[in-house]
C-alpha positions in Angstrom: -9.2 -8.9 31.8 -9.1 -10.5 34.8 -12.0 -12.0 36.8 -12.1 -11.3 40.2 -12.8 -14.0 42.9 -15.5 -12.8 45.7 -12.6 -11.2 48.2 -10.9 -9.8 45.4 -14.2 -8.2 44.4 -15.1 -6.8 47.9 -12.1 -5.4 47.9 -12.1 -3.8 44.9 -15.5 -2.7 46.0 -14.4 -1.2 49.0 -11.5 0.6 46.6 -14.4 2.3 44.0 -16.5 3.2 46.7 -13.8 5.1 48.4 -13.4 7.0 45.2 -15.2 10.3 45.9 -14.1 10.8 50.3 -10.4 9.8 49.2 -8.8 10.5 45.8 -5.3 9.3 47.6 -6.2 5.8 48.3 -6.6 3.7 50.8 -4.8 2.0 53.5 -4.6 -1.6 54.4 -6.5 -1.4 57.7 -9.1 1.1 56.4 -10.2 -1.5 53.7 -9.9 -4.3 56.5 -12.0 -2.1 58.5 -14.7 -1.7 55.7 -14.8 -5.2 55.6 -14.9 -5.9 59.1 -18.3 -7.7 58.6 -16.1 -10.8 57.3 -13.9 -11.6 59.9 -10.0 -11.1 57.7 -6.9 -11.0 59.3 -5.0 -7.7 58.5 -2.3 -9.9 56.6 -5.0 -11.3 54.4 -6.5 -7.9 53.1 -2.4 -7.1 52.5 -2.1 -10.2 50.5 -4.9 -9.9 48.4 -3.8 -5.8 47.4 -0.8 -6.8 47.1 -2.4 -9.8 44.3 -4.9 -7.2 43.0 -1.4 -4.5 42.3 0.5 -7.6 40.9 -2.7 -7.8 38.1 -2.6 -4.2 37.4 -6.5 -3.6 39.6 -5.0 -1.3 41.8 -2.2 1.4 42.0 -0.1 2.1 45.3 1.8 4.7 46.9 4.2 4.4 49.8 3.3 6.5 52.3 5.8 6.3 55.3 6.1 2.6 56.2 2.7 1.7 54.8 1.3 1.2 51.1 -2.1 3.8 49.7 -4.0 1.7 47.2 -6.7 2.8 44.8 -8.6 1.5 41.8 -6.2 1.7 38.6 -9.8 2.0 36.8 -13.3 3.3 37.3 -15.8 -0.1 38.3 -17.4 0.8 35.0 -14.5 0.6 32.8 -13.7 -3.1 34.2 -17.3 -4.2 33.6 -17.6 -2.3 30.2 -13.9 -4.6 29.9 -15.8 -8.0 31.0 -18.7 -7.2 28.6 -16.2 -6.5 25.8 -13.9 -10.5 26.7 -17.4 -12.1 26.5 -18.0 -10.7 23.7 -14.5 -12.4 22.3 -15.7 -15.9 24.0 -15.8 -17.2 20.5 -18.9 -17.7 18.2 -20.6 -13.9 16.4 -20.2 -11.0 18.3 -22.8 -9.8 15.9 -25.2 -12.3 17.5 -24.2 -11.9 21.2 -25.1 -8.2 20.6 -28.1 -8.7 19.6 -29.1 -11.0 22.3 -28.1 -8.6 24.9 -29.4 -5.6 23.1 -33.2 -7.7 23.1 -32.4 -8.6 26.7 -32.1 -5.0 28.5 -34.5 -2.3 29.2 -36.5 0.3 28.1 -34.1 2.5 29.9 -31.3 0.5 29.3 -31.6 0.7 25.6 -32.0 4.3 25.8 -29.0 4.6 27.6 -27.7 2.9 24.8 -28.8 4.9 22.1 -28.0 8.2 24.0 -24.4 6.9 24.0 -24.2 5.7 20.2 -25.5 9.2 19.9 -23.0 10.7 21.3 -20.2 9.0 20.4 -21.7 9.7 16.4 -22.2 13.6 16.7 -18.2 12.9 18.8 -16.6 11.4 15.5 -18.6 13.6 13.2 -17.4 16.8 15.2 -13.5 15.0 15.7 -13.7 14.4 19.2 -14.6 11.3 21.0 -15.6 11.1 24.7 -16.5 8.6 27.6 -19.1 11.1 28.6 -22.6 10.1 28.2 -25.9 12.2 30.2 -27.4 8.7 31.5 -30.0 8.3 34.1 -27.8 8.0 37.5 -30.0 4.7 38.8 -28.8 2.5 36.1 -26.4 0.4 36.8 -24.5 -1.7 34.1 -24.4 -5.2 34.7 -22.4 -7.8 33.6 -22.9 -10.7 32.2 -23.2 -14.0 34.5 -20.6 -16.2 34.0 -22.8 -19.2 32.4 -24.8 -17.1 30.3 -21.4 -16.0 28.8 -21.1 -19.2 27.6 -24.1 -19.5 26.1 -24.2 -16.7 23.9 
């Protein structure tokens, strides 16, 4: 998976958040407008879509002359993705699980266990799902860099 550098990411923040108001995408200028806090030329914003569409991040449309862009996946699929390549860093995966499984929560560790729940009464029953009742204040984060290394 790919690691996104800090325009990249606001970008492809801008992209999820736009998620529930437009299910068509976005447009060049109204991502350069939600970043208008940083100053970017219109042709910079293009570039970097056009970067994030040549990495398979983001889907576009033509519509007319210009280009609709949205997120190719959810912002939790792509972390639950960056969790999964630390994971194959090298070294156990056995051992990195269990460091991160001592390191969250209470309520991250039930989160847990409510999906490995889930996803056993899914197998027993045939069907599997992404679909987990979760406490909508979490947030999943990923690990840093450095501390991938470590592990």
């Amino acid at each position: 998976m790919t690691r996104l550098g800090d325009l990249e990411r606001a970008v492809m923040d801008v992209l999820w958040d736009s998620v529930p108001t437009t299910s068509d995408g976005v447009t060049v200028r109204e991502v350069a407008d939600a970043l208008a806090g940083r100053e970017l030329a219109y042709t910079t914003v293009m570039t970097v879509l056009d970067r994030l569409a040549g990495k398979g991040m983001v889907q576009r449309e033509r519509e007319g002359r210009a280009w609709r862009y949205r997120a190719a996946a959810s912002r939790e699929a792509y972390i639950a993705q960056l969790m999964l390549d630390a994971l194959d860093l090298g070294g156990s995966r056995d051992a990195a699980l269990v460091r991160f499984a001592r390191s969250v929560t209470g309520t991250e560790a039930e989160v847990l266990r409510a999906a490995l729940a889930a996803d056993a009464g899914s197998a027993a029953s045939g069907e599997l799902t992404d679909r987990v009742e979760a406490p909508t204040d979490r947030v999943v984060r990923p690990p840093v860099a450095d501390e991938a290394a470590d592990r």
